[in-house]
C-alpha positions as CSV (number, residue, x, y, z in Angstrom):
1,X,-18.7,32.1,25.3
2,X,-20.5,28.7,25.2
3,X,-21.8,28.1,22.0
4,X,-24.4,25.0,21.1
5,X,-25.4,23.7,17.8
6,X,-27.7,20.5,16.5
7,X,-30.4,19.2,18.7
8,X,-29.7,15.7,19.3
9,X,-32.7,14.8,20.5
10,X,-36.3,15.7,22.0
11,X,-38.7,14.0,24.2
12,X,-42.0,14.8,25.3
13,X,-44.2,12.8,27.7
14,X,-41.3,10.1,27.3
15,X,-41.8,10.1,23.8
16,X,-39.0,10.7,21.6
17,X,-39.6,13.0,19.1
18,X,-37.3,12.1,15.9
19,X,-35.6,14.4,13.2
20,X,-35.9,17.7,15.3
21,X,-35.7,20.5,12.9
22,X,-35.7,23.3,14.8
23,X,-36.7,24.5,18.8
24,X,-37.8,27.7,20.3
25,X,-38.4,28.6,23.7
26,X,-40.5,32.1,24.8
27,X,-41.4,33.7,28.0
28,X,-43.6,36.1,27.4
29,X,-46.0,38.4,30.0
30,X,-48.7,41.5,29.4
31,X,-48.0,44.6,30.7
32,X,-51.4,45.8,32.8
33,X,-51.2,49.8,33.2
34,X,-52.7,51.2,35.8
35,X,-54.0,54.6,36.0
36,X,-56.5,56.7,37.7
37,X,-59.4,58.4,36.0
38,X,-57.5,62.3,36.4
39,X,-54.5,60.6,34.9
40,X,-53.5,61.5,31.8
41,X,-50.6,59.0,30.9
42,X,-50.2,55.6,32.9
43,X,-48.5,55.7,36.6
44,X,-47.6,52.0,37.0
45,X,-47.4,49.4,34.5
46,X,-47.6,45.5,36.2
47,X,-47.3,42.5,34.4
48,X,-49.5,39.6,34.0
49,X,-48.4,36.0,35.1
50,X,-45.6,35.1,32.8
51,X,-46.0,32.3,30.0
52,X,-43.7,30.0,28.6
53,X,-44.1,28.5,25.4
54,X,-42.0,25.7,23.6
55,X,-42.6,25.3,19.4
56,X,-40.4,22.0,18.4
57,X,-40.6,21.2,14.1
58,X,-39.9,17.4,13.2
59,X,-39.2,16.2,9.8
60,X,-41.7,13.3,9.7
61,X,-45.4,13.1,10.9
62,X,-45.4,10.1,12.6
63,X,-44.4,10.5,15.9
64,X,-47.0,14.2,16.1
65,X,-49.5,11.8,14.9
66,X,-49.7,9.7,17.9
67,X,-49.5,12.9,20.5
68,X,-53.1,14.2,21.3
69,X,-54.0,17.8,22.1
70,X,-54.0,18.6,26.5
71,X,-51.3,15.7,26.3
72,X,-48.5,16.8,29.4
73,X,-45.5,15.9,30.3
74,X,-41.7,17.2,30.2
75,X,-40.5,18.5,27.6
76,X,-37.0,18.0,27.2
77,X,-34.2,18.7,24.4
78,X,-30.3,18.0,24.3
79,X,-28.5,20.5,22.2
80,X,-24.7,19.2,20.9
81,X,-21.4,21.5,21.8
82,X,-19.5,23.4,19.1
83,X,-15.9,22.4,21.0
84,X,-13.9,19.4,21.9
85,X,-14.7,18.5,25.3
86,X,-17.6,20.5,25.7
87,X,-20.4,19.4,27.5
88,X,-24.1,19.0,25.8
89,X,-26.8,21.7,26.9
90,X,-30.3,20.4,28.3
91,X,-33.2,22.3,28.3
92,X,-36.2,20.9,30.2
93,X,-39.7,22.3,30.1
94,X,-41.8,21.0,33.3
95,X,-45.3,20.2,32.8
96,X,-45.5,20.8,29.1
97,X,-49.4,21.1,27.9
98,X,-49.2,20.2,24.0
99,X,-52.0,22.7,22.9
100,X,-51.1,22.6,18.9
101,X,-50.1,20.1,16.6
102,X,-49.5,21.3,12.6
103,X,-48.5,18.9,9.9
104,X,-47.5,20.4,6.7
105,X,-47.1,18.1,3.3
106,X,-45.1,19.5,0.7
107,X,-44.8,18.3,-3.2
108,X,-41.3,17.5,-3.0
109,X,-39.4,17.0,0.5
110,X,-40.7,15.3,3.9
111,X,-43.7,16.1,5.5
112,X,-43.4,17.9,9.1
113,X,-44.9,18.7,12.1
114,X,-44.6,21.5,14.4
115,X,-45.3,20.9,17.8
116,X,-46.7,24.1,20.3
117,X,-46.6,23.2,24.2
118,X,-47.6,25.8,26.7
119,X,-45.6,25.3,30.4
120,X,-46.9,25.0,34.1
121,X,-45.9,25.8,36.9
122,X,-45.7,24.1,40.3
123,X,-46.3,27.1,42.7
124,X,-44.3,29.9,41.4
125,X,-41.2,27.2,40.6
126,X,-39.9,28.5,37.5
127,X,-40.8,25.6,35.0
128,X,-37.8,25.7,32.9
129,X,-34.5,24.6,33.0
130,X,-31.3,24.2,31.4
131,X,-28.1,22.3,32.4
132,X,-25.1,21.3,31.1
133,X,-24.5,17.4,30.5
């Protein structure tokens, strides 16, 4: 089993993002039942056009600061191997639409900034993807 561990680096919009923290990636749909008006439970259940959402947490404000909100552009992170010889894992979001930018100050520690991207598509090309490197 192929096992990753740190993130080595991100980029959006071919800006690097510095001191990653943390990375995670959803696809998530609605289910739409569909029934008629003599039925009493739901006879087909379809699913809305799925959505994938990226959340990427920096230690530091600095480079969040300088992103505005509707920015696009890929999204892109390189995760380090566990194993000798291992290749690293990247994961590339397509058309990444930053749509949420929190920075959060603390009294003691760094501040950080947590980054929400929504992905589109091309067509119905699948806007992630991950290869080894």
């Amino acid at each position: 089993m192929t096992r990753f561990a740190n993130i080595v680096s991100a980029c959006f919009d071919a800006v690097e993002l510095p001191l990653p923290m943390s990375a995670r990636i959803g696809r998530r749909s609605q289910p739409l039942p569909a029934a008629g008006d003599d039925d009493r439970f739901t006879r087909s259940v379809q699913l809305a056009p799925a959505m994938l959402t990226a959340e990427v947490t920096l230690r530091g404000i600095a480079a969040a600061e300088g992103l505005t909100l509707g920015q696009s552009g890929d999204l892109s992170l390189t995760l380090g191997s566990t194993q000798a010889g291992q290749l690293s894992r990247v994961i590339r979001l397509g058309v990444a639409v930053l749509y949420d930018i929190e920075l959060t100050y603390t009294q003691q520690g760094m501040a950080r900034a947590t980054l929400k991207f929504a992905a589109q598509a091309g067509g119905n090309n699948d806007p992630f993807e991950a290869h080894d490197e």
